[in-house]
C-alpha positions as CSV (number, residue, x, y, z in Angstrom):
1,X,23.2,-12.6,4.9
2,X,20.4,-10.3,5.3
3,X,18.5,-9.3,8.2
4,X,14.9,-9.7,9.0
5,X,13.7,-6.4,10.4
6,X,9.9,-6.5,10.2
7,X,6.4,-7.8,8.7
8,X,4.7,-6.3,5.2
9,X,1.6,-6.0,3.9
10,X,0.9,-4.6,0.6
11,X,-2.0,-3.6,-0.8
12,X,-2.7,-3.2,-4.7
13,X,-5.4,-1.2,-5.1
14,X,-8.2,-0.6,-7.9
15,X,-10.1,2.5,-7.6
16,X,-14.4,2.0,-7.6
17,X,-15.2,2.4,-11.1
18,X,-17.3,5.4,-10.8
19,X,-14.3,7.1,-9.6
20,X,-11.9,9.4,-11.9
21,X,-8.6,8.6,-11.4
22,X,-8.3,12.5,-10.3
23,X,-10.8,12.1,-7.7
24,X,-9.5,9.1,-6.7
25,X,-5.5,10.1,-5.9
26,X,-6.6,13.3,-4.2
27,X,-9.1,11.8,-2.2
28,X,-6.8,8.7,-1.4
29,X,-3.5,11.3,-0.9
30,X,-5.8,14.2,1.2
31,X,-8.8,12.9,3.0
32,X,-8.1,8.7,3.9
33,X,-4.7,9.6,6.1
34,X,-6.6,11.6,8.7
35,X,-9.1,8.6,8.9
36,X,-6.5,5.9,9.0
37,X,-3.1,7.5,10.6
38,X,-3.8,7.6,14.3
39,X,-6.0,4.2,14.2
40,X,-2.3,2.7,12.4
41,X,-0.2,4.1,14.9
42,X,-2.4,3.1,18.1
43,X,-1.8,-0.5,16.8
44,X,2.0,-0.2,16.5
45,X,2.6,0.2,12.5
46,X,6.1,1.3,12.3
47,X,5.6,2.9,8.1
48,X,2.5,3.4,6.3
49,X,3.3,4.4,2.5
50,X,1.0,5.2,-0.5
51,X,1.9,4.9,-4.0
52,X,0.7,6.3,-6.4
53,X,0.2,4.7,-9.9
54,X,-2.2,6.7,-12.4
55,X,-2.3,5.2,-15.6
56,X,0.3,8.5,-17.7
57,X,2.8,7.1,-15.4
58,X,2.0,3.1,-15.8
59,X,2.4,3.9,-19.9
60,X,5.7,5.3,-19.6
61,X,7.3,1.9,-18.3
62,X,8.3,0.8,-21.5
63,X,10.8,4.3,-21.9
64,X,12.0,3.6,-18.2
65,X,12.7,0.0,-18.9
66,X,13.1,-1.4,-22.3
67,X,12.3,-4.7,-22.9
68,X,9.7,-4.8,-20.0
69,X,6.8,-4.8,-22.1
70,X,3.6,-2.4,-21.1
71,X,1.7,-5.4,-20.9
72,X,3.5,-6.4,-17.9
73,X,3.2,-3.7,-16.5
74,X,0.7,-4.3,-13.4
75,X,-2.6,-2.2,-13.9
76,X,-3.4,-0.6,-10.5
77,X,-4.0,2.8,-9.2
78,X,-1.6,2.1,-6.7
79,X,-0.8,0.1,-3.4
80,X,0.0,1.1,0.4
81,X,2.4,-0.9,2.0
82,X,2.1,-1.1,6.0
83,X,5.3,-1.9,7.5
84,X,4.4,-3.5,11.4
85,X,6.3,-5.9,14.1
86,X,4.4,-8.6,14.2
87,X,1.4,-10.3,13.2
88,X,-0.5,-9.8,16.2
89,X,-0.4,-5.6,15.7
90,X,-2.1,-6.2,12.3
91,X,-4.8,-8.7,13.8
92,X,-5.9,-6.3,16.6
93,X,-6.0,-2.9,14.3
94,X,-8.5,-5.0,11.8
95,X,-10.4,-6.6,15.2
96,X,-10.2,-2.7,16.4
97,X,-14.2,-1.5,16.9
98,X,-12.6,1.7,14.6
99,X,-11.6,-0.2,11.8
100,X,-15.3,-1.2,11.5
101,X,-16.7,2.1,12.1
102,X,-14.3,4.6,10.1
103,X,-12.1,2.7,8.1
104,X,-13.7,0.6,6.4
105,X,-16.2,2.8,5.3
106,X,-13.5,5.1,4.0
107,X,-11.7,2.4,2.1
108,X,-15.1,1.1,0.4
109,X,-15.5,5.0,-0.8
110,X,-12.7,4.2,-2.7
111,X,-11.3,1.0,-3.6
112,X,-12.8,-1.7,-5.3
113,X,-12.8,-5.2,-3.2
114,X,-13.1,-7.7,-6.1
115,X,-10.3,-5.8,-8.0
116,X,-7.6,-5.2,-5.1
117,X,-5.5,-7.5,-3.7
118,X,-3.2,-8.4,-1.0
119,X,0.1,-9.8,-0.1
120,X,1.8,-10.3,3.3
121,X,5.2,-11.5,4.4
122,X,8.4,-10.3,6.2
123,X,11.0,-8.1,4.7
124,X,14.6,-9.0,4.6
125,X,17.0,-5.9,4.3
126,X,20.3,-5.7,1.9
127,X,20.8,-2.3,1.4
128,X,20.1,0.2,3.7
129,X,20.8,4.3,3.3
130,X,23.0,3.2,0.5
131,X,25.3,0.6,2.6
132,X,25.5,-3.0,1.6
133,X,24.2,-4.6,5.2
134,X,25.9,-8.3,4.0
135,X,27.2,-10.2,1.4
């Protein structure tokens, strides 16, 4: 039995077209943090992760794991995952005058809306700093 620890979002992002994928990364990895960092923390989000998924590292799947064909291989430049306690801490960041004002703006520099999605749950942890938490 695992145990639930804390609620997910993940993001899977496409970059705007008229983005390189160069420009995009850097841009994403160098100038959105100091936009979105102290705005996530003010609203409680315990882990905010990017990864990063350019398209030389998407082709090499295949090699890494044989028999998982590249065409399953899911075609995004990457996601962010926000790790945060409850539901409520995620409502009031996006009803947060900020998220308006900076955010947003930031994000529609660089992702594409149409071609990004979404998912949110709760995690459930089984291994944790390379101990088995349960059975």
């Amino acid at each position: 039995m695992s145990s639930h620890h804390a609620f997910k979002i993940t993001v899977l992002v496409k970059r705007k077209p008229e983005l390189s994928e160069d420009e995009f990364h850097n841009y994403w990895a160098e100038k959105h943090p100091p936009v979105v960092n102290k705005w996530l923390a003010k609203h409680g989000v315990i882990k905010y992760v990017q990864y990063h998924t350019p398209s030389k590292y998407r082709g090499q799947t295949e090699e890494m794991w044989p028999g998982l064909g590249v065409d399953l291989v899911a075609d995004y430049d990457g996601h962010a995952e926000f790790t945060v306690p409850s539901i409520e801490a995620l409502k009031n960041a996006f009803a947060d005058p900020f998220y308006k004002s900076h955010v947003q703006p930031d994000e529609l520099k660089l992702f594409d809306p149409v071609r990004s999605y979404a998912t949110f749950g709760y995690t459930r942890i089984y291994i944790d700093a390379n101990k088995v938490l349960s059975q």
